[in-house]
N, C-alpha and C positions, 0 to 999 in steps of 0.2 A: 521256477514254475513257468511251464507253456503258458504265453498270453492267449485270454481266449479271443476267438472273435466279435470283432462290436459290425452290429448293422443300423440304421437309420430307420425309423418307424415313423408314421404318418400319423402326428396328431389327429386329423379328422376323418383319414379314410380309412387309419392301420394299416396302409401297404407299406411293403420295405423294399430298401436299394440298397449295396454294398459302399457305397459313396456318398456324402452328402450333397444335398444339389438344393437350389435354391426353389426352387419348384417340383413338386411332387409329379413326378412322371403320372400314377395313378388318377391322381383325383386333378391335377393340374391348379391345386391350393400354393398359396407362396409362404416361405419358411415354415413350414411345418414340420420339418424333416427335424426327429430329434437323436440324440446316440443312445445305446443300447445295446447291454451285450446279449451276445445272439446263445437260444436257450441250448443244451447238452441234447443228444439225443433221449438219455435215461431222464432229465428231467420233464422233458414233452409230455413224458407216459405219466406224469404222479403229480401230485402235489407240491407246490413250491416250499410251504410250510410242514413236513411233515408229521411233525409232532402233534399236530392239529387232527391230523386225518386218522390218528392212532393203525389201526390195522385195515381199515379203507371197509368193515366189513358193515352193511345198512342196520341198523340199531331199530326197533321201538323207542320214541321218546318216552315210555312205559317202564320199559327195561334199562335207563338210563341213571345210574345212581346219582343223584341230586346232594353236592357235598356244602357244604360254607368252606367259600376258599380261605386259607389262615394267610395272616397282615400280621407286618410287621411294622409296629409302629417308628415312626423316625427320630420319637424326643420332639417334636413341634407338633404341640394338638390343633394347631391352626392349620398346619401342613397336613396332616393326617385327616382332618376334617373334609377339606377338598378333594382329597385321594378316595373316599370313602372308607377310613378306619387306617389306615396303614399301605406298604409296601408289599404286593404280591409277587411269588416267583412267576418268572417268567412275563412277567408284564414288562411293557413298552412304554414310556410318560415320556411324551414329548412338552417341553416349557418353553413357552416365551413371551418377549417385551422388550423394549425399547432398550438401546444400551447405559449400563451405568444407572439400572433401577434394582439391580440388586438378583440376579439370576444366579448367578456364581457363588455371590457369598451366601444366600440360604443351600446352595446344595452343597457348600462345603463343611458348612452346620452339620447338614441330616447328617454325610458321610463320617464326619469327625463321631459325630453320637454311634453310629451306627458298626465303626470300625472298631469301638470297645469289644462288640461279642460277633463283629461277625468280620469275613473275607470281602475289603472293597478295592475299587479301583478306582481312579480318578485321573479319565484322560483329558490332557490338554492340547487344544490345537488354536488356543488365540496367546496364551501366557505361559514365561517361560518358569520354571520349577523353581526360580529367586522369590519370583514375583507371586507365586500362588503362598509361598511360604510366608513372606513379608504379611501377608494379608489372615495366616492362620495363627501367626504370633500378635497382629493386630485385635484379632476376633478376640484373643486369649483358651484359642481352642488346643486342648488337648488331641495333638495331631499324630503322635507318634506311633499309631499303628496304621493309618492311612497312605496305601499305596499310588505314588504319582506316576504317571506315565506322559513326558510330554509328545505327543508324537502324531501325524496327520494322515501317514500311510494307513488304511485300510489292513491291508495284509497282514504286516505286522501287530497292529492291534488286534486282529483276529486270534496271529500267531502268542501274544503276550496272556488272552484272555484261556487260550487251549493250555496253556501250560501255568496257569497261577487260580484259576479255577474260582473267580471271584466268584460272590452271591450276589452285589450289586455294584454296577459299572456305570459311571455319567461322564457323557461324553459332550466335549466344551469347545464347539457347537459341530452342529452336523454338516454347516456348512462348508466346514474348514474341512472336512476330511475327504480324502480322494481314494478311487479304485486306480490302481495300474493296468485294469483291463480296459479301460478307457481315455481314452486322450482329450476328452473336454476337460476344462480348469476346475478347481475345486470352487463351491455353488453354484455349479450350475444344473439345469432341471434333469438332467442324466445323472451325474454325479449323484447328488439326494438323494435318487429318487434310489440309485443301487447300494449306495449305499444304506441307507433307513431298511431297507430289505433283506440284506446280509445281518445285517444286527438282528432285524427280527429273528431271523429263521436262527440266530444264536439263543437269542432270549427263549426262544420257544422249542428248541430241543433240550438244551443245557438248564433250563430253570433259573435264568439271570435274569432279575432287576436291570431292565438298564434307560436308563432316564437320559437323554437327548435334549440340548438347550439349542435352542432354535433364534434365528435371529426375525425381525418381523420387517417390513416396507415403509414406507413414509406413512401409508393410509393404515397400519395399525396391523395388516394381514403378514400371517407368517409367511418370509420367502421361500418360495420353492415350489415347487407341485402342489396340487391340490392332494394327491396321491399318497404326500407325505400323512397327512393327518386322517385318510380313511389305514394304511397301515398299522400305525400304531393303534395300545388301548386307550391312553387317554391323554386330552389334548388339555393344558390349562396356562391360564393366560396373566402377566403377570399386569396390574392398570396401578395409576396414578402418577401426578406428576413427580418427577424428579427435581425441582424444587420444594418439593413437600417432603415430612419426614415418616407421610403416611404410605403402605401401598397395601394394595389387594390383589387377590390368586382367584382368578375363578375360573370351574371345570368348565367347557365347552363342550367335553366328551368326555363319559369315561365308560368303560365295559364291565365296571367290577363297583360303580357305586353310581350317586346323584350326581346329574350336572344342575349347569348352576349353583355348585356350592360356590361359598365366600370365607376365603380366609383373608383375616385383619391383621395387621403387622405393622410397626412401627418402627423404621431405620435410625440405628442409635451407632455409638462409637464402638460397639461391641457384634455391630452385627445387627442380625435383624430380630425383634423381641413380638412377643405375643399380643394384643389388644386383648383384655378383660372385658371390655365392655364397649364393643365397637357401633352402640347406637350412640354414645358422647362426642362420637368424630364426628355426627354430620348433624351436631344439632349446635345453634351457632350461640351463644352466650351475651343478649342483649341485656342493658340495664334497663330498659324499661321497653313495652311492647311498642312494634313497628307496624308501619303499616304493610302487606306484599308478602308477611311471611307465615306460613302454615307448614307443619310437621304433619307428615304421613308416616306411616308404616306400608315397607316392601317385604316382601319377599322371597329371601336368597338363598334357593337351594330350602334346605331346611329351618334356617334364623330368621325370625321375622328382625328388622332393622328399622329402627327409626331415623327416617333424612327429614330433613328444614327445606320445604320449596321454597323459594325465592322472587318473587315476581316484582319487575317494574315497568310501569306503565307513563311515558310520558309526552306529552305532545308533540308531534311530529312537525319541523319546520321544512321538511323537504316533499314533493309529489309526493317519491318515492318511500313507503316508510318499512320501520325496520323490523325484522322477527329473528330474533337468536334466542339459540336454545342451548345451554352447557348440559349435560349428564342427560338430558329427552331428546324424544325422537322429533326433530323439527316439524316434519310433514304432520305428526298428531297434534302440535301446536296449531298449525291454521285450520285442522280440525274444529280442535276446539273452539277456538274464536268466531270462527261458523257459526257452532252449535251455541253458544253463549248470546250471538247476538239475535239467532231465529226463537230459540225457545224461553229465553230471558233478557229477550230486548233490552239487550246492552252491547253499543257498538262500539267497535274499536277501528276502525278504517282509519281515523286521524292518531292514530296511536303508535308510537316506538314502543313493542316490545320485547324484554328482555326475560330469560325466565334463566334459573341456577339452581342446581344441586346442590348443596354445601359437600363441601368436604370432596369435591372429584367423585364420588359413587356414580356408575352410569347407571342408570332407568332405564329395563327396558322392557318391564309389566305394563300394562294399559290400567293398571288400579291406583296410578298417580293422577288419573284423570280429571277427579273431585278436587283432590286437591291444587290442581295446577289454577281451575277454574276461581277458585274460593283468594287463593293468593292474587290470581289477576283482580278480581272485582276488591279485592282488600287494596290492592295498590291504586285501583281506580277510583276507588271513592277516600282514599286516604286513610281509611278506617281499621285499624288494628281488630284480629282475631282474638276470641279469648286465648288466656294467656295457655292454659292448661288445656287446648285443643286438639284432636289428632283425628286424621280422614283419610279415606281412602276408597275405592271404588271407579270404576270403569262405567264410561260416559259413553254413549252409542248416539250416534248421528240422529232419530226422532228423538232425543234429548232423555231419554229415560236413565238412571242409573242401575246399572248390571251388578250383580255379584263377584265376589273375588275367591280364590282362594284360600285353604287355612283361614276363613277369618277369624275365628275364635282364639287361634295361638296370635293373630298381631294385637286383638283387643287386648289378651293377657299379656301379652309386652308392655303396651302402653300403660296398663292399671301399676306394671312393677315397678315402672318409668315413673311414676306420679299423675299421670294424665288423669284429668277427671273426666273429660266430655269425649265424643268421639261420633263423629256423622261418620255414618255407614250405608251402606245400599242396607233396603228393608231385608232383603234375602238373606244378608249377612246378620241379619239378627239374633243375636243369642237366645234361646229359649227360659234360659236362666238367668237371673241379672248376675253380673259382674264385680264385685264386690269393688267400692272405691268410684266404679267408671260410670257416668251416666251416656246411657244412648240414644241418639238421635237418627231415627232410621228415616230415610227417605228414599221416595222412589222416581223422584222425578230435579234435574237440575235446578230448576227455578225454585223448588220445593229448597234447596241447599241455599241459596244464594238468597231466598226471601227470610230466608229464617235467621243471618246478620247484614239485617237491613240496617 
């Protein structure tokens, strides 16, 4: 096969040079110059995707038949929950996380489930065909219809997918794999960025599933282009520590369901297993109440979840004092402490505080706000919350309490949970009582805070 030609493109201006140069002749910007192979003259005139643009002819949205796409589910209802119902043809799932949290071994799961009644493939470009095996006789997966391919070239695996005609292909990682029409090294922001695009335009002519494991940065963010994650349909992310035997999947993107969903899963010898009941993960199991701790209800994607806030408050021996925040947004922490001390004159300036998530779940609703406030002033006066307590609601700068979303499905979480009490912004008030739950609606901070004096 003719190599095609690659040219240089200008990050910030879009001009290009046959050469790379350290300096953009055009805009006179430095290294911006990236590689890129240079387009066909027939692809100029159309569509890069063409399966997208069907017959190019302009439609009424009127005239457009409105179908439910059909999913296939993968045998993981937690996986499936995140995806929105299942695997669609022709979709694009790019996944990632941190290494050795478990990316591999759930897609060698779906695939093993999946390779019973249907056509897969399962390219490798970090692990050799010993090592993936070692790991599906580990699982105790039923592997023997699952197609391995270990191999990093682009071309070929183009070449393997045209001639074996899978339904769903995962490819392990994107980073590892190279164009020969390109002489940058494999990861880097050319590489990616052509390759995620060739695949596309496979998945979306051909009707192939093909799921992409991505690697992420030190700060959390997937490497590579930002480019990569507007091509594909859907981006999800895998969180928790890897000294923990917990982790979670949540959407960031998807084009075919809810983002922000949460799937719950629990790293076992077998692989990775389902959570039944994943508000027991973040709620902590004291023998007798504490002071600093208050359970809220989040909500993630669809599940309302019960987390344990955590707050400690204690005097500070330095100028300087402390604010750390695990699973919240820090900056909404000094927020709060503002608004705590202007409209419930309770200051904390001499205060180390420390605020925790149980269980690793990140927050990142503003309706942990009540609660974050309730835990600090419980750890400040030393004074435990009732036991059977649960809150939630968003705290605004004139100190009022705002409403939330879904509040009525987190109230009915908590009533199934056992909770009896539950302070709520007034807006969230049920019109109906709650069978079990008593509510405590309030519409103003101090109004929360005065009422476990």
């Amino acid at each position: 096969m003719a190599k095609a030609k690659t040219i240089y493109s200008c990050t910030e201006c879009g001009g290009q040079t046959a050469k790379w140069q350290g300096q953009c002749p055009h805009c006179m910007e430095w290294n911006t110059l990236v590689e890129s192979v240079a387009e066909t003259p027939t692809a100029k005139g159309g569509n890069r995707f063409n399966a997208l643009a069907a017959d190019g002819r302009v439609q009424r949205l009127s005239e457009v038949e409105a179908e439910e796409v059909p999913r296939t589910p993968t045998g993981i209802a937690e996986f499936d929950r995140v995806l929105g119902g299942g695997l669609v043809q022709g979709a694009v799932v790019l996944i990632g996380g941190d290494p050795g949290i478990g990316k591999s071994t759930l897609l060698l799961q779906v695939l093993a489930h999946l390779a019973q009644r249907q056509n897969t493939l399962y390219v490798s470009g970090e692990e050799s065909s010993q090592q993936i095996a070692l790991r599906a006789r580990r699982l105790a997966l039923d592997a023997r219809n699952l197609r391995l391919l270990p191999e990093i070239q682009l071309e070929r695996i183009q070449a393997t997918i045209a001639a074996d005609k899978p339904d769903v292909v995962v490819m392990d990682s994107i980073q590892t794999i190279y164009s020969e029409q390109l002489t940058s090294a494999p990861g880097s922001v050319a590489q990616v960025r052509e390759c995620a695009a060739q695949l596309t335009r496979i998945a979306k002519s051909q009707n192939i599933t093909i799921i992409l494991v991505g690697h992420v940065t030190k700060e959390g963010a997937l490497a590579g282009p930002r480019v990569l994650e507007h091509i594909v349909d859907t981006v999800l992310y895998f969180e928790g520590d890897t000294h923990s035997s917990f982790r979670l999947i949540r959407a960031f993107k998807n084009r075919f369901g809810a983002v922000n969903e949460l799937g719950v899963f629990a790293m076992t010898e077998r692989g990775l297993r389902e959570v039944s009941n994943p508000s027991a993960l973040f709620l902590s199991q004291h023998g007798q109440q504490v002071a600093g701790s208050c359970v809220m209800v989040t909500q993630e994607g669809s599940r309302p979840l019960l987390v344990e806030i955590q707050a400690l408050l204690d005097e500070s021996h330095s100028p300087n004092v402390k604010r750390l925040s695990l699973g919240l947004e820090q900056n909404r922490l000094a927020m709060l402490l503002a608004v705590l001390h202007r409209h419930a004159g309770i200051a904390c300036f001499d205060q180390d505080v420390f605020i925790n998530a149980v269980g690793g779940v990140k927050i990142t609703e503003p309706g942990a706000d009540l609660a974050v406030i309730l835990a600090m002033v419980s750890s400040l006066r030393n004074q435990p919350l009732p036991e059977k307590l649960v809150v939630f609601g968003e705290v605004g700068l004139a100190g009022e309490v705002r409403p939330v979303q879904r509040g009525q499905e987190r109230l009915k979480e908590a009533a199934k949970l056992g909770f009896t009490q539950a302070v709520i912004p007034k807006a969230n008030a049920p019109r109906h009582p709650i069978e079990g739950i008593e509510i405590i609606a309030v519409e103003r901070v101090e109004q929360a805070v005065e009422r476990f004096r």
